[in-house]
LUMRO-362258 format. One record per atom (N, C-alpha, C): residue number from 1; atom name; x, y, z. Coordinates in steps of 0.001 Angstrom, whole numbers, plus 500000, padded with zeros to 6 digits. Atoms other than C-alpha are relative to their C-alpha. Layout:
N
+-----+-------+--------+--------+--------+
| num | atome |      x |      y |      z |
+-----+-------+--------+--------+--------+
| NUM |    CA |      X |      Y |      Z |
...
+-----+-------+--------+--------+--------+
This chain:
167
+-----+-------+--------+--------+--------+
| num | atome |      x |      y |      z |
+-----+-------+--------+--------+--------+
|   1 |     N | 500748 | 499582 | 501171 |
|   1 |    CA | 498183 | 492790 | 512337 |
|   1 |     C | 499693 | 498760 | 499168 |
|   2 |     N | 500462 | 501079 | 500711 |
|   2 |    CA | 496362 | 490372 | 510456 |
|   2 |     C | 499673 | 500458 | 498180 |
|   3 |     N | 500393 | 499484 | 501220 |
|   3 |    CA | 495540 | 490490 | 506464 |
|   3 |     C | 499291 | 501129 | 499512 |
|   4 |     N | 500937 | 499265 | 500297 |
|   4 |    CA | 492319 | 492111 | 506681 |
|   4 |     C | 500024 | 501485 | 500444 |
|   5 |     N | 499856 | 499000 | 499227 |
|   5 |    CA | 493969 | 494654 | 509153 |
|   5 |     C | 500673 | 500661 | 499012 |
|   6 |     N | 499020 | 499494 | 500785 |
|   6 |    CA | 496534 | 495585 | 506322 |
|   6 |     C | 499511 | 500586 | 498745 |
|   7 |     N | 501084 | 499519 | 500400 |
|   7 |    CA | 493607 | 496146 | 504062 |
|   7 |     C | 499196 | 501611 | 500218 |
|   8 |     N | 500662 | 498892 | 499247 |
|   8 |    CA | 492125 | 498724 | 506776 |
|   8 |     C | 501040 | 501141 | 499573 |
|   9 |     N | 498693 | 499089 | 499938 |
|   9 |    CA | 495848 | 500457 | 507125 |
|   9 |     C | 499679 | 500481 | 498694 |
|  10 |     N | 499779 | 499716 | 501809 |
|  10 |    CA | 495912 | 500931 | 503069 |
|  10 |     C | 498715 | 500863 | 499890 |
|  11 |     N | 501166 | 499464 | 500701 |
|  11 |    CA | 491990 | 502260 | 503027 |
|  11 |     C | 500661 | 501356 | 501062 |
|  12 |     N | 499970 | 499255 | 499062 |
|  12 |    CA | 493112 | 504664 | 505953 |
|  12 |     C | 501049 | 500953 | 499318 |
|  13 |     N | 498909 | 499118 | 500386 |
|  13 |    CA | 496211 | 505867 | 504222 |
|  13 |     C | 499369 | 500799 | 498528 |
|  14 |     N | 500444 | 499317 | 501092 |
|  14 |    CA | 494188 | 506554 | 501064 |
|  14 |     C | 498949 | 501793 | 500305 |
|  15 |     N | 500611 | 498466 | 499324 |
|  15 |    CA | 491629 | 508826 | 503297 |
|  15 |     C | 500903 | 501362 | 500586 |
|  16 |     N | 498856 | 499125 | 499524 |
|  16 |    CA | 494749 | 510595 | 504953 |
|  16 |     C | 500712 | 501149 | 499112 |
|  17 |     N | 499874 | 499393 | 500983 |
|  17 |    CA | 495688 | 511494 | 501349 |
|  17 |     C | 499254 | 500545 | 499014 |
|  18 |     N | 501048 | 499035 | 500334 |
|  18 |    CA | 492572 | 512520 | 499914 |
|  18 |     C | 499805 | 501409 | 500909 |
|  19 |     N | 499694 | 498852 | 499126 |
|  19 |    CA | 492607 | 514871 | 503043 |
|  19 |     C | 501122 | 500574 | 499861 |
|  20 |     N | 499089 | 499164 | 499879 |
|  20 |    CA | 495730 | 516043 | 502837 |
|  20 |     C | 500652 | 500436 | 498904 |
|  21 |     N | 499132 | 499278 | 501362 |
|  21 |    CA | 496895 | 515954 | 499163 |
|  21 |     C | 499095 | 500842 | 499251 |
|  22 |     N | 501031 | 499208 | 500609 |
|  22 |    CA | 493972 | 516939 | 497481 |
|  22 |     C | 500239 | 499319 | 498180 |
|  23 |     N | 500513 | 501139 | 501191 |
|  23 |    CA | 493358 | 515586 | 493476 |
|  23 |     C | 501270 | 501288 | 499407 |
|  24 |     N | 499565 | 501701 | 500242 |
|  24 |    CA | 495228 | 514492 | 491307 |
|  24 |     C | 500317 | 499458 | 501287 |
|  25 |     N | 499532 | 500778 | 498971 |
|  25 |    CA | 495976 | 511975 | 493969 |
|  25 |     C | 501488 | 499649 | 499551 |
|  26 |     N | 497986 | 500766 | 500727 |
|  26 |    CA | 500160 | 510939 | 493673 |
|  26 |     C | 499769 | 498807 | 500450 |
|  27 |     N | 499791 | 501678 | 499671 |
|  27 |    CA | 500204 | 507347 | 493357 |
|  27 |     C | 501154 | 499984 | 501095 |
|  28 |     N | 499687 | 499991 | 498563 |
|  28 |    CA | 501278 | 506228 | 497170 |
|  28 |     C | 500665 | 498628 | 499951 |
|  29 |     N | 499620 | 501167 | 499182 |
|  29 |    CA | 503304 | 503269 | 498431 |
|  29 |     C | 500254 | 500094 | 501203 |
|  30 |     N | 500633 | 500162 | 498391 |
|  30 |    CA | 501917 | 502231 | 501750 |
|  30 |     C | 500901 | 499128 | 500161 |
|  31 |     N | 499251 | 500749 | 499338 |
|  31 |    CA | 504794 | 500707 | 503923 |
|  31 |     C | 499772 | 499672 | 501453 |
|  32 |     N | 500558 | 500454 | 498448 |
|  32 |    CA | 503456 | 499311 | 506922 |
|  32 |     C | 501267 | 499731 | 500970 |
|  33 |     N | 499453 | 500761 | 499782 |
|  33 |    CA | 506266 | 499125 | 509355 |
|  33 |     C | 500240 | 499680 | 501755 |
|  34 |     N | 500107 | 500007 | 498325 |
|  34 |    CA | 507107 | 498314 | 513467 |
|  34 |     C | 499827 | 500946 | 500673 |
|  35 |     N | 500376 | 499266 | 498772 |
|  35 |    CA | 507027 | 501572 | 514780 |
|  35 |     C | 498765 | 500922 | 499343 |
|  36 |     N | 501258 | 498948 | 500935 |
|  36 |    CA | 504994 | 503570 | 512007 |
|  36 |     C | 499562 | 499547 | 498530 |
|  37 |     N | 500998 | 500053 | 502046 |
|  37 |    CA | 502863 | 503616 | 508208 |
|  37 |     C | 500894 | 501016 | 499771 |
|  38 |     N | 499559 | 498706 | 500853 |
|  38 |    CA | 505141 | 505561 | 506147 |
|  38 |     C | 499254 | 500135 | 499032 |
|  39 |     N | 500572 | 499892 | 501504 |
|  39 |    CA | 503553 | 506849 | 502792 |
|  39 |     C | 501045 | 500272 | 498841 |
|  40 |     N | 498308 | 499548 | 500994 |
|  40 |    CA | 506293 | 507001 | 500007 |
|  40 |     C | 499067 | 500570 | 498937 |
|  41 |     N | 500729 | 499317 | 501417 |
|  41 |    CA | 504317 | 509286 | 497324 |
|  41 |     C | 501172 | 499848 | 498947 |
|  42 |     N | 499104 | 500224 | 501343 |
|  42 |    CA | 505709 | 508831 | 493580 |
|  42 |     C | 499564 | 501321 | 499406 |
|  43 |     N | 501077 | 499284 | 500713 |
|  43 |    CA | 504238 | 512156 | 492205 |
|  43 |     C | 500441 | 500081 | 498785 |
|  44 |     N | 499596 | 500386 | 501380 |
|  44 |    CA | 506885 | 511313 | 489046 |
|  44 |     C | 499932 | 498860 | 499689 |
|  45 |     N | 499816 | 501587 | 499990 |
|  45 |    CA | 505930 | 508011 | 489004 |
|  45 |     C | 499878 | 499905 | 497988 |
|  46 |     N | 500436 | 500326 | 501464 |
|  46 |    CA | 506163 | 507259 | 484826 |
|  46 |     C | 498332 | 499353 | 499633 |
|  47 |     N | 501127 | 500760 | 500598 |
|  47 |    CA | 503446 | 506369 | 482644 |
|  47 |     C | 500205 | 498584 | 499493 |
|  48 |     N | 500020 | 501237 | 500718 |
|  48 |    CA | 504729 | 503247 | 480683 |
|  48 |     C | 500275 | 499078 | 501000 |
|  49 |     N | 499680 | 501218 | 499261 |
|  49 |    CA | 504774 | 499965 | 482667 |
|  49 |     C | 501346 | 499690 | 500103 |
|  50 |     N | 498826 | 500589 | 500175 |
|  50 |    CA | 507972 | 499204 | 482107 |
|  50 |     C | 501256 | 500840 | 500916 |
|  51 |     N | 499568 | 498704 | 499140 |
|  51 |    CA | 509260 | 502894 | 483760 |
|  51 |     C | 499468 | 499766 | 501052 |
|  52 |     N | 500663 | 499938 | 498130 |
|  52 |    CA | 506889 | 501925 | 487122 |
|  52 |     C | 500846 | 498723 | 500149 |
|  53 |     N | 499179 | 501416 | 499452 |
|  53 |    CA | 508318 | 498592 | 487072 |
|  53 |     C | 501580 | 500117 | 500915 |
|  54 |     N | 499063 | 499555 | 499233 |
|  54 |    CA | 511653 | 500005 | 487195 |
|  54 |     C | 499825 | 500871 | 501307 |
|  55 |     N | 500384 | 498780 | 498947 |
|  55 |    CA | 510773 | 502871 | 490068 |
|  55 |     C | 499424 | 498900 | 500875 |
|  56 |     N | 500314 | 501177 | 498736 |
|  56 |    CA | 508946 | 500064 | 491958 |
|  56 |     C | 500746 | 498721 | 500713 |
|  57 |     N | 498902 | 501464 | 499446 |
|  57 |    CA | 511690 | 497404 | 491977 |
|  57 |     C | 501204 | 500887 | 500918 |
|  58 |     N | 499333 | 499214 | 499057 |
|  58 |    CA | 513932 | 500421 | 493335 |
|  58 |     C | 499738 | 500137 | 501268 |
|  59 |     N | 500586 | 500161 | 498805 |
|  59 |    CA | 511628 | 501118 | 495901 |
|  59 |     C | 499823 | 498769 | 500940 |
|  60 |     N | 499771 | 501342 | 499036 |
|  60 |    CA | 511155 | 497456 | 496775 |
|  60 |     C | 501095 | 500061 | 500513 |
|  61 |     N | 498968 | 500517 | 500381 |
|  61 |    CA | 514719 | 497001 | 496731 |
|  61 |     C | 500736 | 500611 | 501246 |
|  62 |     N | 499930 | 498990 | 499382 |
|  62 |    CA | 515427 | 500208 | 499094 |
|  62 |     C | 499512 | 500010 | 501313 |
|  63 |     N | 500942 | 500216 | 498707 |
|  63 |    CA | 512657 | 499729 | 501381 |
|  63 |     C | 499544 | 498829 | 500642 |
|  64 |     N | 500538 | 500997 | 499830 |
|  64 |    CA | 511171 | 496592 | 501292 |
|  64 |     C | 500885 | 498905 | 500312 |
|  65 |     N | 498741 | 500929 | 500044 |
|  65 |    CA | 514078 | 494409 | 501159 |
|  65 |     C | 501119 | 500033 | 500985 |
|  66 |     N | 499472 | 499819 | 498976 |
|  66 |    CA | 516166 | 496315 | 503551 |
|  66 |     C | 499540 | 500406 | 501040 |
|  67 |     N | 500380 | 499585 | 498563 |
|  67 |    CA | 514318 | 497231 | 506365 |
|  67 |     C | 498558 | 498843 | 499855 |
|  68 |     N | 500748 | 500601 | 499839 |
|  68 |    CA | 512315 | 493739 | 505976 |
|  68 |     C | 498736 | 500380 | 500480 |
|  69 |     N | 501515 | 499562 | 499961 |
|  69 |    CA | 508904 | 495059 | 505554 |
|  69 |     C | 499320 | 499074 | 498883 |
|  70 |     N | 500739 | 500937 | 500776 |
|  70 |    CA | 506469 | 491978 | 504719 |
|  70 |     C | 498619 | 500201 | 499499 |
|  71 |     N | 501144 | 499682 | 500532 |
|  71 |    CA | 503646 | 493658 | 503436 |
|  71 |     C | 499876 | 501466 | 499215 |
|  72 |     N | 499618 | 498764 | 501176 |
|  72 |    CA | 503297 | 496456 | 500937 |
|  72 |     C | 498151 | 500390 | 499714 |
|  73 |     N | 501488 | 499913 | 500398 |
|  73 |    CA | 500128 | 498803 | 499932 |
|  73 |     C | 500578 | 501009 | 498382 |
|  74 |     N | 499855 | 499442 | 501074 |
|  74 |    CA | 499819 | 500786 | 496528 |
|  74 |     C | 498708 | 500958 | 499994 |
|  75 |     N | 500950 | 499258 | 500082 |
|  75 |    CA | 497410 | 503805 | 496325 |
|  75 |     C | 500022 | 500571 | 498711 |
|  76 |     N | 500227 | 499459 | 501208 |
|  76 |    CA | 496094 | 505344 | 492978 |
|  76 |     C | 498725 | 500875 | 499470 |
|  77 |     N | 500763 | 500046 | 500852 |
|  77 |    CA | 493952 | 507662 | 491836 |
|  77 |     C | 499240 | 499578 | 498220 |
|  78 |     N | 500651 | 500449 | 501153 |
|  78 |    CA | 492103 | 506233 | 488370 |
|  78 |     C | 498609 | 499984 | 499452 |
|  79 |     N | 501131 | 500142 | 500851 |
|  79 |    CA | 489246 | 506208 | 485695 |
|  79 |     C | 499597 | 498798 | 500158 |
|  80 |     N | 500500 | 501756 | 499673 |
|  80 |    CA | 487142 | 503107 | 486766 |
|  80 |     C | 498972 | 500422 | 499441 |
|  81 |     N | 501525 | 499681 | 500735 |
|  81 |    CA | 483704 | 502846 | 484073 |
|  81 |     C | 499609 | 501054 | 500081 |
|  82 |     N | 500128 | 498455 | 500047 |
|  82 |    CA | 484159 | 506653 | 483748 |
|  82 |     C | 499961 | 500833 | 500904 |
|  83 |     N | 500043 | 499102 | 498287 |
|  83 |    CA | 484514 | 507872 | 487182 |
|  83 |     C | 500906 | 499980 | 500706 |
|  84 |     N | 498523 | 499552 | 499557 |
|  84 |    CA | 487274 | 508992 | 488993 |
|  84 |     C | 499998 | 499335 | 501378 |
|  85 |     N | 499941 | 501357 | 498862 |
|  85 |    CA | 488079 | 506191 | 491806 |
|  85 |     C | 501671 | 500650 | 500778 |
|  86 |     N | 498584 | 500153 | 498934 |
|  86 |    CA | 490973 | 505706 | 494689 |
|  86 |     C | 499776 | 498400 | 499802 |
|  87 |     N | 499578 | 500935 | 500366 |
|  87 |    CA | 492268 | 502346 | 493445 |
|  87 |     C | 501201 | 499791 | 501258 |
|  88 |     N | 499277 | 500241 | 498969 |
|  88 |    CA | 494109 | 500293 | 496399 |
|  88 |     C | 500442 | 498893 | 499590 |
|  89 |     N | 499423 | 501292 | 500086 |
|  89 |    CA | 496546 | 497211 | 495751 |
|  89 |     C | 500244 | 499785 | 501525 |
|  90 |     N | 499282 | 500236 | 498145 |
|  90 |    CA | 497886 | 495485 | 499253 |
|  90 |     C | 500303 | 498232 | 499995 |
|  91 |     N | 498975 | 501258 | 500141 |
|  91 |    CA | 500114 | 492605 | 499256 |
|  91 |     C | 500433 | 499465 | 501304 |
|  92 |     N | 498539 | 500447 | 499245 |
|  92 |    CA | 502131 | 490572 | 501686 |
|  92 |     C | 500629 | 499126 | 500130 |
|  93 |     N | 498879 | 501188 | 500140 |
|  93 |    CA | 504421 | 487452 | 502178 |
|  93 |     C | 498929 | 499061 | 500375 |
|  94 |     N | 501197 | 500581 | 500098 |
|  94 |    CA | 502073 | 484668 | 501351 |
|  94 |     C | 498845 | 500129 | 500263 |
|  95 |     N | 500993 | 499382 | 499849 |
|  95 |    CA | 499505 | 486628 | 501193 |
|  95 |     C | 499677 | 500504 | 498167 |
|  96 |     N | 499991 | 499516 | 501444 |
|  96 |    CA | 498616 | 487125 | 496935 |
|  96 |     C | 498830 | 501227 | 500389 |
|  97 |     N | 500978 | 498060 | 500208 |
|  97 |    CA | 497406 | 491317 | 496401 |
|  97 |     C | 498505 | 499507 | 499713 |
|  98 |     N | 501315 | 499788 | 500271 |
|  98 |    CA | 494551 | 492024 | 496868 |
|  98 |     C | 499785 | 501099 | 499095 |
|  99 |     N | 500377 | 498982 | 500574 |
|  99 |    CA | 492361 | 494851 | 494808 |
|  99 |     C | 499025 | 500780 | 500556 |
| 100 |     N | 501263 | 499566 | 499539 |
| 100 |    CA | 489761 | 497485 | 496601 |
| 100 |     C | 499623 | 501426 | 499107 |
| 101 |     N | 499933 | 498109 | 500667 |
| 101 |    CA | 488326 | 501333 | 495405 |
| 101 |     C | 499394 | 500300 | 500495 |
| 102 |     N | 501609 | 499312 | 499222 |
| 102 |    CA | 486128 | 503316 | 496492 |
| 102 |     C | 500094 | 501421 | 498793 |
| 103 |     N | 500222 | 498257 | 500953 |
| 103 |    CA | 484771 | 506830 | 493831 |
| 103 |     C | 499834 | 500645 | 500946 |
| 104 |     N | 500403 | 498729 | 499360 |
| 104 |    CA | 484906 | 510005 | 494745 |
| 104 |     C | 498476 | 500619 | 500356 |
| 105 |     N | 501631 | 500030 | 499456 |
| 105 |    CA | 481773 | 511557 | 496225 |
| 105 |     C | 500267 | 501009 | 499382 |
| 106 |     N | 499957 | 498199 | 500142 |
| 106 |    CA | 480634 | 515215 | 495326 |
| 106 |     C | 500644 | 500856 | 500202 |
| 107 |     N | 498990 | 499159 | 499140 |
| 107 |    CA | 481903 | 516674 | 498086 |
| 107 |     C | 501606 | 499397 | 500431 |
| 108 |     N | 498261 | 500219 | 500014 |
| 108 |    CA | 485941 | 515211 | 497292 |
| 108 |     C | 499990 | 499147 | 500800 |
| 109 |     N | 499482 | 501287 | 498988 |
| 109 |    CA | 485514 | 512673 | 500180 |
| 109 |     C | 499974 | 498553 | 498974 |
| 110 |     N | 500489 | 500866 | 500920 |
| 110 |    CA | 485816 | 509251 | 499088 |
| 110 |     C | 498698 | 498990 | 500835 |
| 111 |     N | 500978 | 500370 | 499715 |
| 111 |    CA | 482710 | 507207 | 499152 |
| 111 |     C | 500496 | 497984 | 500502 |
| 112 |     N | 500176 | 501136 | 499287 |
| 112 |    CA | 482166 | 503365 | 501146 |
| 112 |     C | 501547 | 499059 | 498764 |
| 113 |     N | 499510 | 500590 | 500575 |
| 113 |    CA | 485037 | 501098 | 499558 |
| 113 |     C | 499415 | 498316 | 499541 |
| 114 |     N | 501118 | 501094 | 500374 |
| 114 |    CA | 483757 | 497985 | 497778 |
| 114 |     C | 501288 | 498852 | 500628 |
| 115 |     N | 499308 | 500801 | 499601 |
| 115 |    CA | 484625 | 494727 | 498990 |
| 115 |     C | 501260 | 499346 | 499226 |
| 116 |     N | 498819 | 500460 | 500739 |
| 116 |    CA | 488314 | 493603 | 498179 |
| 116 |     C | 500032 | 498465 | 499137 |
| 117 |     N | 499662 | 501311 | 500592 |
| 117 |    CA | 489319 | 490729 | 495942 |
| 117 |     C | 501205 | 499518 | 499387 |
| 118 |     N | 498866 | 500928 | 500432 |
| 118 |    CA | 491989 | 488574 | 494547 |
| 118 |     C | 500543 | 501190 | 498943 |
| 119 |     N | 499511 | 499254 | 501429 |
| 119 |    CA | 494349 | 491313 | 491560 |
| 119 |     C | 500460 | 498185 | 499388 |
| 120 |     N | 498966 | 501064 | 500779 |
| 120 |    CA | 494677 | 489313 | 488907 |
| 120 |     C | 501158 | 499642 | 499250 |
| 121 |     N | 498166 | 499824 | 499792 |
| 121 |    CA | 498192 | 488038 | 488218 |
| 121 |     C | 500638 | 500779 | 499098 |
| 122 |     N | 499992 | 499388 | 501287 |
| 122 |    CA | 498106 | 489840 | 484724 |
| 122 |     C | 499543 | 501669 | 500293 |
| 123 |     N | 500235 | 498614 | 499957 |
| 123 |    CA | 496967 | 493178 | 485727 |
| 123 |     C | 501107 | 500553 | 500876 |
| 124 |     N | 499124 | 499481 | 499121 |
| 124 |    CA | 499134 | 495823 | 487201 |
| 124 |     C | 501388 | 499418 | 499751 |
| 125 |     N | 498790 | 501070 | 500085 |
| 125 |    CA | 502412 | 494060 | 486178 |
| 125 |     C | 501114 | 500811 | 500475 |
| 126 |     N | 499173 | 498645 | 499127 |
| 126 |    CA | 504278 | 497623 | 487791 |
| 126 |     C | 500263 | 499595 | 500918 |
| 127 |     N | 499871 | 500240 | 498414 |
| 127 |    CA | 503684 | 496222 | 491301 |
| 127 |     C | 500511 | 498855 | 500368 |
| 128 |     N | 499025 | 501022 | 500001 |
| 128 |    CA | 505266 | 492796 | 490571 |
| 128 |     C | 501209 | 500203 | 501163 |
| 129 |     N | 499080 | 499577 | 498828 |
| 129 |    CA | 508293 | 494400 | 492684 |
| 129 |     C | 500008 | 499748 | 501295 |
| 130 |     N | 500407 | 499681 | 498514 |
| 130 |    CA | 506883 | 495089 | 495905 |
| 130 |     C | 499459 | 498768 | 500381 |
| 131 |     N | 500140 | 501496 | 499482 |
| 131 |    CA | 504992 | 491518 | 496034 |
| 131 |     C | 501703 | 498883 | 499846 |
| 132 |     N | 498894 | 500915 | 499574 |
| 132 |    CA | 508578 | 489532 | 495018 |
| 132 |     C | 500656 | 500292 | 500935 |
| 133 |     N | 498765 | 499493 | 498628 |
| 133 |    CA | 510244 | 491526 | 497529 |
| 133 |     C | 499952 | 499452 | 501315 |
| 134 |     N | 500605 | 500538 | 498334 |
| 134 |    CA | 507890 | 490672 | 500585 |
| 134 |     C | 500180 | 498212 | 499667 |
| 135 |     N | 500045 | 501144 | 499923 |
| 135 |    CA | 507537 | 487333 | 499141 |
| 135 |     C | 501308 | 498719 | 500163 |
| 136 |     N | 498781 | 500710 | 500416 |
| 136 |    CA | 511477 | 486771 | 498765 |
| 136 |     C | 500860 | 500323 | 501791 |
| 137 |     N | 499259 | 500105 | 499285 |
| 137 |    CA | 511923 | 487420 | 502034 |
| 137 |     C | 500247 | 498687 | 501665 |
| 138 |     N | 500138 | 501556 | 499360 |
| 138 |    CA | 513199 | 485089 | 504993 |
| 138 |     C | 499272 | 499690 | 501139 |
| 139 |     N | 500705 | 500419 | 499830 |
| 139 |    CA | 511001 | 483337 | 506604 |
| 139 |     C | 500054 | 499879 | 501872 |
| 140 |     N | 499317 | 500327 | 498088 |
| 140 |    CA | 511008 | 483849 | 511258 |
| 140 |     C | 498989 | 499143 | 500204 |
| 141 |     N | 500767 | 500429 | 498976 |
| 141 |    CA | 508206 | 481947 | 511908 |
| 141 |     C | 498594 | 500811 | 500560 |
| 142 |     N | 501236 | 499291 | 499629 |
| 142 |    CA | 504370 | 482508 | 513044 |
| 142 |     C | 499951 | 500658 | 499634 |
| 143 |     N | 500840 | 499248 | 500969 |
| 143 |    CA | 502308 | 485291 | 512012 |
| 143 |     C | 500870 | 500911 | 499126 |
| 144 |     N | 499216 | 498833 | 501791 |
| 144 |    CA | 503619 | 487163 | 508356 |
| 144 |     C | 500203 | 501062 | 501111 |
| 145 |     N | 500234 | 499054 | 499728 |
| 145 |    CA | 502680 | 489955 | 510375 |
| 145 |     C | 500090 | 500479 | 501395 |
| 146 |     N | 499727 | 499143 | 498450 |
| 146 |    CA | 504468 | 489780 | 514074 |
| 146 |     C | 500849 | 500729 | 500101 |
| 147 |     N | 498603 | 499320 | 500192 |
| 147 |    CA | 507358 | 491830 | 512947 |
| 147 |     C | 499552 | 501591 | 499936 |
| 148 |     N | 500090 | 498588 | 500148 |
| 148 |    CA | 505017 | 494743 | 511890 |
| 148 |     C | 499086 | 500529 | 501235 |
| 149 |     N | 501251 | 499676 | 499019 |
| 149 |    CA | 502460 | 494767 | 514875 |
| 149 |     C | 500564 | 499603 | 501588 |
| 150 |     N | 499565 | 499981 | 499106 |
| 150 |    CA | 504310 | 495972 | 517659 |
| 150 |     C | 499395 | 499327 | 501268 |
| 151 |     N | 500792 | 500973 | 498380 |
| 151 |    CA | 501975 | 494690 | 520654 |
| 151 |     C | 500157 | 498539 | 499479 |
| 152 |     N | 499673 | 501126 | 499617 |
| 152 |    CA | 502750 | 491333 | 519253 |
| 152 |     C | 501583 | 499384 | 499852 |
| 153 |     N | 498608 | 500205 | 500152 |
| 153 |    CA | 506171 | 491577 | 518451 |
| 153 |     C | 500765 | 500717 | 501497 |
| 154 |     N | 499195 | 499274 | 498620 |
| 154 |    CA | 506880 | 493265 | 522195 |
| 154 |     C | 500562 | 501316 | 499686 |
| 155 |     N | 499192 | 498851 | 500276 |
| 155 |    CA | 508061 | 496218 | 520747 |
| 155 |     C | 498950 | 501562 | 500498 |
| 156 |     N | 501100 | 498995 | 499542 |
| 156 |    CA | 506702 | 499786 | 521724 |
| 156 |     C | 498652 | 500281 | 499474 |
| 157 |     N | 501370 | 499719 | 500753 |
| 157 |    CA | 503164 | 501448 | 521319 |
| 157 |     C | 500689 | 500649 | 498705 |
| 158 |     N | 499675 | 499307 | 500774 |
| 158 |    CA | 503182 | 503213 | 518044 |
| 158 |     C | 499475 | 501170 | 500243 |
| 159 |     N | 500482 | 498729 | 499078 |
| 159 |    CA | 502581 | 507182 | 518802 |
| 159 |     C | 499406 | 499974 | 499072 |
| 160 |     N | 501270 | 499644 | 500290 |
| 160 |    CA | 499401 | 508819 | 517996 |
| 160 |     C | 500153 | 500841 | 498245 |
| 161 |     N | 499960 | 499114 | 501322 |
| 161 |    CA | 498673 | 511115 | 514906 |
| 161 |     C | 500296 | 499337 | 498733 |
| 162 |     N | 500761 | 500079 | 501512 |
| 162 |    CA | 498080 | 510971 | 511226 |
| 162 |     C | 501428 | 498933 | 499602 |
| 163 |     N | 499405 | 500689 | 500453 |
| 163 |    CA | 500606 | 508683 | 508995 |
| 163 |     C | 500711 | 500990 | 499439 |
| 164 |     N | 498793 | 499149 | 501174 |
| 164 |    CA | 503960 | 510175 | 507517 |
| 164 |     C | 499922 | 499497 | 498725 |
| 165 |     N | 499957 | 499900 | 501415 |
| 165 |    CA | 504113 | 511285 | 504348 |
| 165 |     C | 501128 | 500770 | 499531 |
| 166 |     N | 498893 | 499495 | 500842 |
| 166 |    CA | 507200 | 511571 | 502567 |
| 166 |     C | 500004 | 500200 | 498355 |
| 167 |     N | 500311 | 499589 | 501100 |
| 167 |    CA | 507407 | 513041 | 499450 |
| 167 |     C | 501087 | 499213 | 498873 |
+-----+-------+--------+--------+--------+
């Protein structure tokens, strides 16, 4: 799996949950890992920054940290210039988050996602967690990303069907 692939995973898990949760959307943490994409939904995730911070450094801390998973996604529905968006963060170990969205269409699907870019280091300061986590961890050698992408890490196929979603 390469950067841009971890990108794809994150837009894929957002469609999975527009299909399957239905709106409000529950802010999602996308865990990419060797044999499967888990989805960790928050559907109590707090409002104040300071309450996600905590809840996200748990989660890092839990997931990310112990079952060395070097890349992290964040799903959100949000109000973007008055319109109701799927907001995507996606991080990984020297790799600084990216930001993508895509709005809702008419018909509840979501519409083309716009091209990703750099989050800047000041926004989002909740998800801080999940990037020190991947970024704090130790270091095997060659690609960030042969640990999670079984055909290059030798490890099995990953089986077919939709992405787990744990609640």
């Amino acid at each position: 799996m390469q950067f841009e692939e971890l990108r794809y995973v994150c837009q894929q898990a957002a469609l999975d949950l527009v299909r399957t949760r239905g709106r409000p959307l529950p802010p999602t943490v996308v865990l990419p890992g060797p044999q499967r994409t888990e989805l960790l939904t928050l559907p109590e995730l707090p409002g104040e920054d300071e309450a996600r911070h905590a809840v996200l450094a748990q989660v890092a801390m839990d997931r990310i940290s112990a079952e060395s998973i070097p890349c992290w996604g964040f799903v959100a529905e949000a109000e973007v210039g008055g319109e109701d968006t799927v907001v995507i963060v996606y991080g990984a170990r020297r790799h600084a988050p990216h930001l993508t969205a895509s709005r809702f269409a008419e018909d509840g699907d979501l519409e083309g996602f716009v091209p990703s870019e750099h989050l800047d280091p000041t926004a989002l300061p909740f998800l801080h967690p999940l990037q020190h986590a991947v970024d704090a961890l130790p270091t095997t050698g060659g690609d960030v990303f042969g640990a999670v992408d079984p055909k290059r890490a030798g490890g099995p196929e990953p089986s077919g069907g939709g992405l787990p979603i744990l609640p």
